[in-house]
VMD Tcl script that builds the backbone (N, CA, C; Angstrom):
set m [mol new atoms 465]
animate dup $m
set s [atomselect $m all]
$s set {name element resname resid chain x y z} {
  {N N UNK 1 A 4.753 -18.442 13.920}
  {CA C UNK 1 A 4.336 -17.130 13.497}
  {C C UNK 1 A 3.076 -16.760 14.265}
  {N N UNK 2 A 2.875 -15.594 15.144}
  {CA C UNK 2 A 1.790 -15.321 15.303}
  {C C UNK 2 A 0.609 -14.501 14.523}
  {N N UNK 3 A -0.256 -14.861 14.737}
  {CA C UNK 3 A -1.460 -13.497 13.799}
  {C C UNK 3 A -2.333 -12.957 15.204}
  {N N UNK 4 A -2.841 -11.711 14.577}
  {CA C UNK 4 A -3.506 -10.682 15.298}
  {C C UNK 4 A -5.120 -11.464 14.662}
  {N N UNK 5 A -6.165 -11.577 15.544}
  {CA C UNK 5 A -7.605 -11.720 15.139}
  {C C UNK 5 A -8.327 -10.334 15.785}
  {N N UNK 6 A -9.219 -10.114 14.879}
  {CA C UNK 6 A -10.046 -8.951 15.469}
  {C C UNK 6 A -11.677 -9.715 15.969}
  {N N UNK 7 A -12.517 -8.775 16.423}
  {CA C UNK 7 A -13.559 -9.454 16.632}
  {C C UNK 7 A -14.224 -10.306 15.611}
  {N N UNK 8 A -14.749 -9.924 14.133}
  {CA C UNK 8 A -15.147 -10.541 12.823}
  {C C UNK 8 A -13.888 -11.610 12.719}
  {N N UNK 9 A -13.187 -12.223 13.113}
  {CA C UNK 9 A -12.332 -13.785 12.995}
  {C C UNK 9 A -11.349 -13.228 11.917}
  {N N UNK 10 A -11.451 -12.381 11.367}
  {CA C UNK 10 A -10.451 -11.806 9.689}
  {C C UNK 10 A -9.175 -12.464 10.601}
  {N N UNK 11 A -8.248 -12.926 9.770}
  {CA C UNK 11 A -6.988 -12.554 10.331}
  {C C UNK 11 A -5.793 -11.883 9.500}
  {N N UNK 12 A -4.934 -11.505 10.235}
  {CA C UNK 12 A -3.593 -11.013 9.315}
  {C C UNK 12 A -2.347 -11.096 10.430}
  {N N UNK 13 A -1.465 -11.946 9.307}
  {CA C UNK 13 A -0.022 -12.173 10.295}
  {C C UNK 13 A 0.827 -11.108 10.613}
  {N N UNK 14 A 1.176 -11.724 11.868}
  {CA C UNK 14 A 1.959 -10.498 11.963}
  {C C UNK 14 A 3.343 -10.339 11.433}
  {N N UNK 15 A 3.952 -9.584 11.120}
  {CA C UNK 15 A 5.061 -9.553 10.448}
  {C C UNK 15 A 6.178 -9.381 11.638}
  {N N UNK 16 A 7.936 -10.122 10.890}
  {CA C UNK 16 A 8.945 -10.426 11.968}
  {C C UNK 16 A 9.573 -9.375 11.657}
  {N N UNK 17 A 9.827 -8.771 10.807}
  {CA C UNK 17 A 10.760 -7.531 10.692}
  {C C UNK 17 A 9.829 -6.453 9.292}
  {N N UNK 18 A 10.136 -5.453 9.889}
  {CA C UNK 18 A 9.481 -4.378 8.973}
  {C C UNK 18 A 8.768 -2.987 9.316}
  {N N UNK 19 A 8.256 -3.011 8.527}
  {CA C UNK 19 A 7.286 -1.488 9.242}
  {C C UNK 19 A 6.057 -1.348 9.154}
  {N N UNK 20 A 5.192 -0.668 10.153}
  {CA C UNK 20 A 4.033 -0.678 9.951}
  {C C UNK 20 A 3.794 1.024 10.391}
  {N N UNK 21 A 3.038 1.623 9.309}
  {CA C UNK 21 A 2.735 2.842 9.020}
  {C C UNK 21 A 1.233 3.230 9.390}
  {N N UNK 22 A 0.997 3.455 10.471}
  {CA C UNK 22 A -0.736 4.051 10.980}
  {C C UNK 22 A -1.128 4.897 11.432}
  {N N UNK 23 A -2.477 5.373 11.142}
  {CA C UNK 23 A -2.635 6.991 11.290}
  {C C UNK 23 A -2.806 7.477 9.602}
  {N N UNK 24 A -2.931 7.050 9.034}
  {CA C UNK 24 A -3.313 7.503 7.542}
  {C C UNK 24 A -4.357 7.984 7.678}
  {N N UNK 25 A -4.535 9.151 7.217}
  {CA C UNK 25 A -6.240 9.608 6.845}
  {C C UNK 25 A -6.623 8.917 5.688}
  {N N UNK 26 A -7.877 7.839 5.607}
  {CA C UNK 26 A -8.244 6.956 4.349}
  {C C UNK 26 A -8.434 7.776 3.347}
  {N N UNK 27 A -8.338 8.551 3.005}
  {CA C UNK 27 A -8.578 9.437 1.401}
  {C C UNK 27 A -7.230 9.295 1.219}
  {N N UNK 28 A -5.678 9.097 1.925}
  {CA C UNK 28 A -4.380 9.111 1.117}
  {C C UNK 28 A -3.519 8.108 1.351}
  {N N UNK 29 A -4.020 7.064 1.708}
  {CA C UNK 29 A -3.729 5.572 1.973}
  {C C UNK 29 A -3.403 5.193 0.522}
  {N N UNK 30 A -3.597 5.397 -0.787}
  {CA C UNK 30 A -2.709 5.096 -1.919}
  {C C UNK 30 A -1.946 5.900 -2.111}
  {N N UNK 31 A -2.073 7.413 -1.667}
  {CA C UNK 31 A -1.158 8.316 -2.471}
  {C C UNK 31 A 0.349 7.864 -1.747}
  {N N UNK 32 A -0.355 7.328 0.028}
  {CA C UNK 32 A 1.181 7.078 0.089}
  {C C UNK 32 A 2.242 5.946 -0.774}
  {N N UNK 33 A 0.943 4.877 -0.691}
  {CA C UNK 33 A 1.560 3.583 -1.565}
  {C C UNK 33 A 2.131 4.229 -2.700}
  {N N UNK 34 A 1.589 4.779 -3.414}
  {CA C UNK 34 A 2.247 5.718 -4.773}
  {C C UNK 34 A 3.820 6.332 -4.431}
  {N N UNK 35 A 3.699 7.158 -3.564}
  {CA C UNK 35 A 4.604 8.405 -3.296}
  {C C UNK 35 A 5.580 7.297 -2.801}
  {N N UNK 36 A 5.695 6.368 -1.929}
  {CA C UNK 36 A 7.031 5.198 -1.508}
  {C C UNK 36 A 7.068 4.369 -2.064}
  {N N UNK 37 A 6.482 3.937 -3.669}
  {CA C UNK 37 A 6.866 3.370 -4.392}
  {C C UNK 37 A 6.662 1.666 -4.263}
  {N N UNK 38 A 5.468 1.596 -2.741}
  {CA C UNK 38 A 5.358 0.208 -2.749}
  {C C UNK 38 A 4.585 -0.714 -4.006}
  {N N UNK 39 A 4.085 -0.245 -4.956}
  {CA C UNK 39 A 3.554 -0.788 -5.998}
  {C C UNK 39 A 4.306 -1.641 -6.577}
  {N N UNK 40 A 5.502 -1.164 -6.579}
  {CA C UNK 40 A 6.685 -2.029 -7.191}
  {C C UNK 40 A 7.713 -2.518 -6.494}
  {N N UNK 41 A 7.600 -3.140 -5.639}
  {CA C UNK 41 A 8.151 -3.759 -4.720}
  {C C UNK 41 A 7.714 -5.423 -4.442}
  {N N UNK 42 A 8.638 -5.811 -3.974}
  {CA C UNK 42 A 8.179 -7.684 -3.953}
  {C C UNK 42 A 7.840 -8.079 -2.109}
  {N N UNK 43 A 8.042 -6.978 -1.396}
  {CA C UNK 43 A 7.697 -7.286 -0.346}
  {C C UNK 43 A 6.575 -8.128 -0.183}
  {N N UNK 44 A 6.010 -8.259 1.012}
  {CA C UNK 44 A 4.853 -8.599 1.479}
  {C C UNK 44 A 4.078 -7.007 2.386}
  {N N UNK 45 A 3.307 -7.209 1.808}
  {CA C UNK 45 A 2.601 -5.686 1.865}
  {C C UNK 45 A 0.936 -6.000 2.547}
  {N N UNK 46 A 0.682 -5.403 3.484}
  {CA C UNK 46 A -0.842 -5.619 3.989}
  {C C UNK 46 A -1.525 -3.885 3.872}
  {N N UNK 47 A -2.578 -3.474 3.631}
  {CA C UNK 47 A -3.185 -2.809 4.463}
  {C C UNK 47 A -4.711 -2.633 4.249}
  {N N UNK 48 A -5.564 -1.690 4.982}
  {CA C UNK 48 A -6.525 -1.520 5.560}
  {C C UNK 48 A -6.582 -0.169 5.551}
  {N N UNK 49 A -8.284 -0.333 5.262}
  {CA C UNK 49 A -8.871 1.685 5.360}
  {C C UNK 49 A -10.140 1.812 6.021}
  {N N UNK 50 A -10.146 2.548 6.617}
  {CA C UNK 50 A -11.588 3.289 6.838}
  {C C UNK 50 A -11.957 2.364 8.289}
  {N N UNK 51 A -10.653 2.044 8.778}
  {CA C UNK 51 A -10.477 1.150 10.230}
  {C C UNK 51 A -10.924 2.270 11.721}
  {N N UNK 52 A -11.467 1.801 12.070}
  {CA C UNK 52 A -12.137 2.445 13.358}
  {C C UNK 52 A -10.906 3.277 14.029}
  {N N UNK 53 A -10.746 4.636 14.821}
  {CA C UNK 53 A -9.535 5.195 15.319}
  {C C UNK 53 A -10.177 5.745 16.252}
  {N N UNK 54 A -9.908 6.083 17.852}
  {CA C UNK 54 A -10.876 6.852 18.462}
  {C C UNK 54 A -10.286 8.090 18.139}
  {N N UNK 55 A -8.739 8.307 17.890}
  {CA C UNK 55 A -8.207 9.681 17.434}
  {C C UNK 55 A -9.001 9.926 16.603}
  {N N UNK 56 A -8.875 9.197 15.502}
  {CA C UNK 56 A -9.100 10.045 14.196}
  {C C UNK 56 A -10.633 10.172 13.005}
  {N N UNK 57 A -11.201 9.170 14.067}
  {CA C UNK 57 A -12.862 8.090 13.367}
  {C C UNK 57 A -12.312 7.163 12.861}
  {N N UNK 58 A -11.720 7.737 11.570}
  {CA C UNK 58 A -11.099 6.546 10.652}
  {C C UNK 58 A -9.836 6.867 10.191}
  {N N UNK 59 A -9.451 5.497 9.953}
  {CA C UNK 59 A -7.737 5.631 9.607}
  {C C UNK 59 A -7.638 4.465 8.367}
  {N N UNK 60 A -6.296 4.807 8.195}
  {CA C UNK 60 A -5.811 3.721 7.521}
  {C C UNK 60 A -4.287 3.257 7.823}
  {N N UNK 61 A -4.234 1.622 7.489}
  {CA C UNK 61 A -2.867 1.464 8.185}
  {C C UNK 61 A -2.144 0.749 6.730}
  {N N UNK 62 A -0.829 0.786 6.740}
  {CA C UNK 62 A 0.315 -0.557 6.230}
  {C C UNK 62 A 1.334 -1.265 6.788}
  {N N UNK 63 A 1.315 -2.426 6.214}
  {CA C UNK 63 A 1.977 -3.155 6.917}
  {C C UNK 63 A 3.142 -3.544 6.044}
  {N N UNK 64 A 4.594 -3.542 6.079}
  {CA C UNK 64 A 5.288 -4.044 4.702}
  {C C UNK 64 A 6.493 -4.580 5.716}
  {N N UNK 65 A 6.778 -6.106 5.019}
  {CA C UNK 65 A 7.472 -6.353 5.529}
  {C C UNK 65 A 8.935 -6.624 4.991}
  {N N UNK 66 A 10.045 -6.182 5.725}
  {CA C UNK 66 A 11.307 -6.735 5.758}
  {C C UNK 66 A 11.607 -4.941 4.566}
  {N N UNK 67 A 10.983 -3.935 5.096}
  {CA C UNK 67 A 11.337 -2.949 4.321}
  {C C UNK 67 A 11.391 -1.598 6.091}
  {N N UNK 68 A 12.038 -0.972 5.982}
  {CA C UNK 68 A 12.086 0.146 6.751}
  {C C UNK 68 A 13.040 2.014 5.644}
  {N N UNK 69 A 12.003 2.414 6.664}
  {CA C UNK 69 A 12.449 3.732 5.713}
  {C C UNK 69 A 13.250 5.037 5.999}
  {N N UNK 70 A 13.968 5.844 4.906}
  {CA C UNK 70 A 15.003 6.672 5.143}
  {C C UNK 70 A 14.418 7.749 5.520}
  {N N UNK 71 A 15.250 9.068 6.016}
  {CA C UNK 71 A 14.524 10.447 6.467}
  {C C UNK 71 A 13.627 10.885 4.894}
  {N N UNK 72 A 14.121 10.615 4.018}
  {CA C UNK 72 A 13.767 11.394 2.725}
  {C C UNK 72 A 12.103 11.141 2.786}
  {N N UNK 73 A 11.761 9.871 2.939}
  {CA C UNK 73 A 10.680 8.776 2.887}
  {C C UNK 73 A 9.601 8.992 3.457}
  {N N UNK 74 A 10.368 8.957 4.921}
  {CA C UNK 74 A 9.420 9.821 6.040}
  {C C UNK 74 A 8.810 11.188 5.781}
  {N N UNK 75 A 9.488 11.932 5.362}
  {CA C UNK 75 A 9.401 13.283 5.155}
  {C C UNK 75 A 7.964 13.137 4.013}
  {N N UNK 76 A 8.050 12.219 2.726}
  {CA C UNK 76 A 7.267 12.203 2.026}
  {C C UNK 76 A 5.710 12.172 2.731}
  {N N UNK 77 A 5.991 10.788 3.302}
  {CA C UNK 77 A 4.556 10.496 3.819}
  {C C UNK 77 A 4.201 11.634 4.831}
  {N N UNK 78 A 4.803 12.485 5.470}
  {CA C UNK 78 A 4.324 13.399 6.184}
  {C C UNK 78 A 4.172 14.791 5.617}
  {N N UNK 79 A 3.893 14.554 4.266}
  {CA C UNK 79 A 3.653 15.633 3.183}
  {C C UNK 79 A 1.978 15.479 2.989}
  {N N UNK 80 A 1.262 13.921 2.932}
  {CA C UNK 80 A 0.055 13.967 2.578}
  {C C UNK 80 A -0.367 12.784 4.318}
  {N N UNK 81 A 0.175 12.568 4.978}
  {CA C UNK 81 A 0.047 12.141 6.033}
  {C C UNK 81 A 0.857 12.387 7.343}
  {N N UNK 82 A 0.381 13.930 8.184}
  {CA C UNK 82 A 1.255 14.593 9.249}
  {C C UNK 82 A 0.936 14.199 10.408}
  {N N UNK 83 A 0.120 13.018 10.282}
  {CA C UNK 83 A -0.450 12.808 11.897}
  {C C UNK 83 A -0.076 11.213 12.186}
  {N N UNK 84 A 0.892 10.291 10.876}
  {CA C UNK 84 A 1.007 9.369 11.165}
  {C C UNK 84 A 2.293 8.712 12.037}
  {N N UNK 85 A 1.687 7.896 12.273}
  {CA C UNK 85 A 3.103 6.943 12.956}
  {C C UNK 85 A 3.549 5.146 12.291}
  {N N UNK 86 A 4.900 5.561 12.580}
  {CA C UNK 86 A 6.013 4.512 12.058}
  {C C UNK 86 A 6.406 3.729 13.068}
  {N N UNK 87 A 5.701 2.235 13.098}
  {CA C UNK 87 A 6.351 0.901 14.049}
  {C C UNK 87 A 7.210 0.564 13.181}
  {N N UNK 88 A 8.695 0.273 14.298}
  {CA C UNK 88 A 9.761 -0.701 13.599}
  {C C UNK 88 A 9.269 -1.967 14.070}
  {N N UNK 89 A 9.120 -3.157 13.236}
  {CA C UNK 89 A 9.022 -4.447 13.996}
  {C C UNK 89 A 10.226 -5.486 13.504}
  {N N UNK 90 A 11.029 -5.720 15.018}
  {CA C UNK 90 A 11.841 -6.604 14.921}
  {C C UNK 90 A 11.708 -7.673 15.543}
  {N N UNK 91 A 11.545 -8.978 15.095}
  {CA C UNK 91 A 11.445 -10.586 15.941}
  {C C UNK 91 A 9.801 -10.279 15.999}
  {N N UNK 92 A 8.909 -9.776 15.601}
  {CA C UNK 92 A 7.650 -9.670 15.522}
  {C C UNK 92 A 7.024 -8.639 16.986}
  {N N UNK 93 A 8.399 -7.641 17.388}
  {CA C UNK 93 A 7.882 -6.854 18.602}
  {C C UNK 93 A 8.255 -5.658 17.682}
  {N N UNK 94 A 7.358 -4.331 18.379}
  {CA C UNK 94 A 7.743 -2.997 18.204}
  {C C UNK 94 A 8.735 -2.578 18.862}
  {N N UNK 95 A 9.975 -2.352 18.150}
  {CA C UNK 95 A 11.163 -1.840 19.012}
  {C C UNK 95 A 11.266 -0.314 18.894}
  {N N UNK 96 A 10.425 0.212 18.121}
  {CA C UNK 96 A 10.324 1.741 17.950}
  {C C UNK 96 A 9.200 2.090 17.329}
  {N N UNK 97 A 8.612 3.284 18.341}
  {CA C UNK 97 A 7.453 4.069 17.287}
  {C C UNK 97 A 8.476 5.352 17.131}
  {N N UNK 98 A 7.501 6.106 16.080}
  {CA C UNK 98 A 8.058 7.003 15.907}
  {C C UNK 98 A 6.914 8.110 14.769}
  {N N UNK 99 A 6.853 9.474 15.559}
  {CA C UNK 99 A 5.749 9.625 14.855}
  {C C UNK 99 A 6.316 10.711 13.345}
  {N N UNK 100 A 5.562 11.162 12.684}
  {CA C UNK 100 A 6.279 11.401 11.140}
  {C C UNK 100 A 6.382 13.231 11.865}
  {N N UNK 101 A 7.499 13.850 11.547}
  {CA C UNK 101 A 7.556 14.843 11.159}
  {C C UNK 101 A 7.116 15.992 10.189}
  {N N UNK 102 A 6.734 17.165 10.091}
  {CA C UNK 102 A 6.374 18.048 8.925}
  {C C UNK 102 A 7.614 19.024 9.105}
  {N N UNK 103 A 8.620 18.662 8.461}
  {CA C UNK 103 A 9.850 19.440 8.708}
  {C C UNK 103 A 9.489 21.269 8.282}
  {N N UNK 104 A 10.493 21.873 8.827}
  {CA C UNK 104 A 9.942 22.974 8.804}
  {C C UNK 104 A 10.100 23.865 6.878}
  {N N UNK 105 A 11.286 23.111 6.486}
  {CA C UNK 105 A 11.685 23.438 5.455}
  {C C UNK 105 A 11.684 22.267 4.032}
  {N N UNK 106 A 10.656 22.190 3.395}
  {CA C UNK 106 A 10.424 20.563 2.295}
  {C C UNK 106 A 11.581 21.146 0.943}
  {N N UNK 107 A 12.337 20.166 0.825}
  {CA C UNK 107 A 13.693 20.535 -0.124}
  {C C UNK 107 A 13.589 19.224 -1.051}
  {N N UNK 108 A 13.935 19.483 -2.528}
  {CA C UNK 108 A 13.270 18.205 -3.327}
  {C C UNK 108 A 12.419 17.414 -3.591}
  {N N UNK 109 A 11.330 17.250 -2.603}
  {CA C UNK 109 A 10.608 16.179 -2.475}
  {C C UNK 109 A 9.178 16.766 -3.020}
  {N N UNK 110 A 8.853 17.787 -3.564}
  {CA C UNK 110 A 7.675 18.068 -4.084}
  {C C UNK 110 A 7.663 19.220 -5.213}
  {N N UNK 111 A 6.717 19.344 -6.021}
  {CA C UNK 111 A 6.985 19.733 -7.326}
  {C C UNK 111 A 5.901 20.914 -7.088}
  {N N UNK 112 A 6.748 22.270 -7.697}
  {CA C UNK 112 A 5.765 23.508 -7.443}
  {C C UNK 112 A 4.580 24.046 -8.442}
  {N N UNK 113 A 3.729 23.988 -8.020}
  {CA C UNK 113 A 2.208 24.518 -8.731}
  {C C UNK 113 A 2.618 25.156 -9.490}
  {N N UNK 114 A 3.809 26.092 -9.972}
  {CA C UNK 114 A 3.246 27.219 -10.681}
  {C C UNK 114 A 4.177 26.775 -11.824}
  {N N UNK 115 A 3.487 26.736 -13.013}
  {CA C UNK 115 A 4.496 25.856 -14.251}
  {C C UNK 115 A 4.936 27.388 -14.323}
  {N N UNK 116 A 5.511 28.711 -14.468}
  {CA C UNK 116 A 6.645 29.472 -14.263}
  {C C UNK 116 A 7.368 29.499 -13.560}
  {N N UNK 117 A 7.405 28.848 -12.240}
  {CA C UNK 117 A 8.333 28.969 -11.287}
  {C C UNK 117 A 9.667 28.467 -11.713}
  {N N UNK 118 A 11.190 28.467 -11.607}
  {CA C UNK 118 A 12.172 28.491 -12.530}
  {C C UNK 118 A 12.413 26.933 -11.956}
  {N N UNK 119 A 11.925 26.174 -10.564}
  {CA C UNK 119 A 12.334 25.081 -10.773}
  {C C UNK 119 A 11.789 24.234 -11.485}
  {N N UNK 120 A 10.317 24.271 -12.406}
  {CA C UNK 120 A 9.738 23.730 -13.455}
  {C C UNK 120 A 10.456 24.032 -15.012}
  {N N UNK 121 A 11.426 24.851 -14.431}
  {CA C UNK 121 A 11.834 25.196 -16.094}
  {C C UNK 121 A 13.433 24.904 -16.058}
  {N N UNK 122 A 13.901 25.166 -15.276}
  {CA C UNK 122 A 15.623 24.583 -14.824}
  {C C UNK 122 A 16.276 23.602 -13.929}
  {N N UNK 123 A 17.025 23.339 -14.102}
  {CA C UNK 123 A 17.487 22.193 -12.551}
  {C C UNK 123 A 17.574 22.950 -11.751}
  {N N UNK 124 A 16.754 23.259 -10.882}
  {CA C UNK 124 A 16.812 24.040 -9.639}
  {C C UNK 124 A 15.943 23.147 -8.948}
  {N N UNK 125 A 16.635 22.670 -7.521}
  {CA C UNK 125 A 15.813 22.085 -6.606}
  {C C UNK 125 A 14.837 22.854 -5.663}
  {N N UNK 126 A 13.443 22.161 -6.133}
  {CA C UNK 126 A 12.400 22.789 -5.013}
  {C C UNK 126 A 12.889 22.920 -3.757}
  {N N UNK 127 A 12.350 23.957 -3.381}
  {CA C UNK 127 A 12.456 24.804 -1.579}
  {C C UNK 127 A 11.168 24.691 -1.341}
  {N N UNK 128 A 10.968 24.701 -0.244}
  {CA C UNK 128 A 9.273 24.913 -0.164}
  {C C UNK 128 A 9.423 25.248 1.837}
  {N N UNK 129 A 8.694 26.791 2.169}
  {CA C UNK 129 A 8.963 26.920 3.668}
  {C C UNK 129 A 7.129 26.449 3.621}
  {N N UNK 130 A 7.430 25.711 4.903}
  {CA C UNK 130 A 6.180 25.221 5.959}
  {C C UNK 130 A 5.262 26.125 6.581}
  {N N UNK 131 A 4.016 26.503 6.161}
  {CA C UNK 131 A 3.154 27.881 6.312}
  {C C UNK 131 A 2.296 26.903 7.683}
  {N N UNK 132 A 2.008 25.553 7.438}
  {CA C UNK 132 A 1.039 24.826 7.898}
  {C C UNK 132 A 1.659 23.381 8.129}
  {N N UNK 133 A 1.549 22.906 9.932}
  {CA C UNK 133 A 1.998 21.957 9.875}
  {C C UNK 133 A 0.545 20.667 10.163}
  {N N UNK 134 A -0.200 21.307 10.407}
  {CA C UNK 134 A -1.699 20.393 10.461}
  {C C UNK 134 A -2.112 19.940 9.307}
  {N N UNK 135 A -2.882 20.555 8.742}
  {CA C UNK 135 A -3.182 20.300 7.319}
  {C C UNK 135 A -2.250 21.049 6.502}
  {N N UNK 136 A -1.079 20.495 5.588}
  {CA C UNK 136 A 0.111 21.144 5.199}
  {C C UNK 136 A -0.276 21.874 3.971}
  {N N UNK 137 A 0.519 23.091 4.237}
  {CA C UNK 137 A 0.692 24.136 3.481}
  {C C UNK 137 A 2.039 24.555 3.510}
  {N N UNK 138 A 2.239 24.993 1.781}
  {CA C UNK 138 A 4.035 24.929 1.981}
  {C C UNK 138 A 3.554 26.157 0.952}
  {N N UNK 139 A 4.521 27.183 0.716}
  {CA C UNK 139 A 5.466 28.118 -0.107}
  {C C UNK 139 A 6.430 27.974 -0.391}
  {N N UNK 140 A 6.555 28.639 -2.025}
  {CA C UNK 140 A 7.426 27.988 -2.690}
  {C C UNK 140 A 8.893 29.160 -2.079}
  {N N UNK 141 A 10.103 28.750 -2.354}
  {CA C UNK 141 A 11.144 29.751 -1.679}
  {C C UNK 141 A 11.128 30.649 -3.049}
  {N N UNK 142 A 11.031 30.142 -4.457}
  {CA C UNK 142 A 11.549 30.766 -5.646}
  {C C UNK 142 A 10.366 31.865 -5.887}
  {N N UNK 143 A 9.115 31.478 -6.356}
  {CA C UNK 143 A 8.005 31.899 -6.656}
  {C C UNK 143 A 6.936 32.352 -6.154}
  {N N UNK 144 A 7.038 31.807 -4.307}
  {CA C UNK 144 A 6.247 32.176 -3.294}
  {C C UNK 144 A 4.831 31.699 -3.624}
  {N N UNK 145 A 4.626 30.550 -4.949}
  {CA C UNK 145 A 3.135 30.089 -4.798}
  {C C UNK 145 A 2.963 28.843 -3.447}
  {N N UNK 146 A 1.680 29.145 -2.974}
  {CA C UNK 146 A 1.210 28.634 -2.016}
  {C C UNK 146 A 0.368 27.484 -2.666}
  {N N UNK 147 A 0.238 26.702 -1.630}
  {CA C UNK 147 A -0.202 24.924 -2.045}
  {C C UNK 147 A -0.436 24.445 -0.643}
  {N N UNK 148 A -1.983 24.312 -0.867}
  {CA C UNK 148 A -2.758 23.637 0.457}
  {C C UNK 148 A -2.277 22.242 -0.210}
  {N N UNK 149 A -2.618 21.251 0.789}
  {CA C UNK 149 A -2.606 19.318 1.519}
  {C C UNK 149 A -2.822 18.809 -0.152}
  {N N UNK 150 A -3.704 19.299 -0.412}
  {CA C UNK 150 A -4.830 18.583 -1.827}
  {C C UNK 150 A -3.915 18.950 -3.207}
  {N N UNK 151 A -2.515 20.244 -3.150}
  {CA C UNK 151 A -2.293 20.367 -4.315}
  {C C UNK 151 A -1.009 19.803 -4.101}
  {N N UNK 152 A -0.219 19.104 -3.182}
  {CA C UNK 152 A 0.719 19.180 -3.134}
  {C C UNK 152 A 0.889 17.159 -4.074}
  {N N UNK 153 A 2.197 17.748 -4.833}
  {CA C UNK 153 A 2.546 16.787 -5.444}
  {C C UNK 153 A 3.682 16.012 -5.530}
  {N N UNK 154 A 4.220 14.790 -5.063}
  {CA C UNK 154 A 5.521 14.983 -4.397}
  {C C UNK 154 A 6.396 14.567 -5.690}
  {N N UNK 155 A 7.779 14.568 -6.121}
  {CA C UNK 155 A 8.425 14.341 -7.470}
  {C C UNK 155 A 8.821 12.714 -7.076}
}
mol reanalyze $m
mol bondsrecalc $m
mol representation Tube
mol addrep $m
């Protein structure tokens, strides 16, 4: 097995199959853990915040292994994280990056601000069109309430 050392001697192994998710802005480095449900999972799970980035100052990364994720998934984390990227690691190499999408149109995956809007009150699946793909901003298709990065809540 190999491990990665940084300058301070820390170490962390590297993982043989799985994914590693980096580019998190450290203020939503749990919401993602929350929103993909790694809390409850038996994987082997690593990560790190507030890690040096020359992109970004600071980032945050995860590491989970022997787990890879569906479009639905992706889509999530690029609801409160649009600037990140997804390593596949297979045999302990990156066989794919891949960076997250802010699709143009968010369908199911987030719950609308406005407790009148009819999909808070009926089975009607959230619509939401893409106003903002930097710092995300979505509208609702039913109700037309708007929801900056900070209100968005995913179901």
């Amino acid at each position: 097995m190999s491990t990665i050392k940084n300058f301070s001697q820390m170490t962390v192994n590297a993982i043989r199959e799985g994914t590693v998710i980096d580019h998190i802005p450290p203020h939503n480095l749990f919401k993602v853990i929350s929103i993909l449900g790694l809390n409850g999972i038996n994987n082997q799970i690593t990560f790190g915040t507030n890690l040096e980035s020359r992109r970004m100052g600071k980032k945050a990364i995860i590491k989970i292994t022997d787990k890879f994720f569906t479009d639905d998934e992706i889509n999530k984390i690029a609801m409160v994280a649009p600037q990140a990227k997804l390593n596949t690691i297979r045999n302990y190499k990156v066989v794919e990056k891949r960076e997250v999408q802010v699709p143009d149109t968010v369908t199911g995956i987030v719950r609308c601000l406005n407790p009148k809007c009819i999909t808070n009150n009926e089975k009607v699946t959230t619509c939401f069109n893409v106003l903002s793909k930097t710092e995300v901003t979505l509208r609702c298709h039913y109700c037309e309430q708007v929801m900056e990065a900070d209100e968005i809540r995913i179901l």
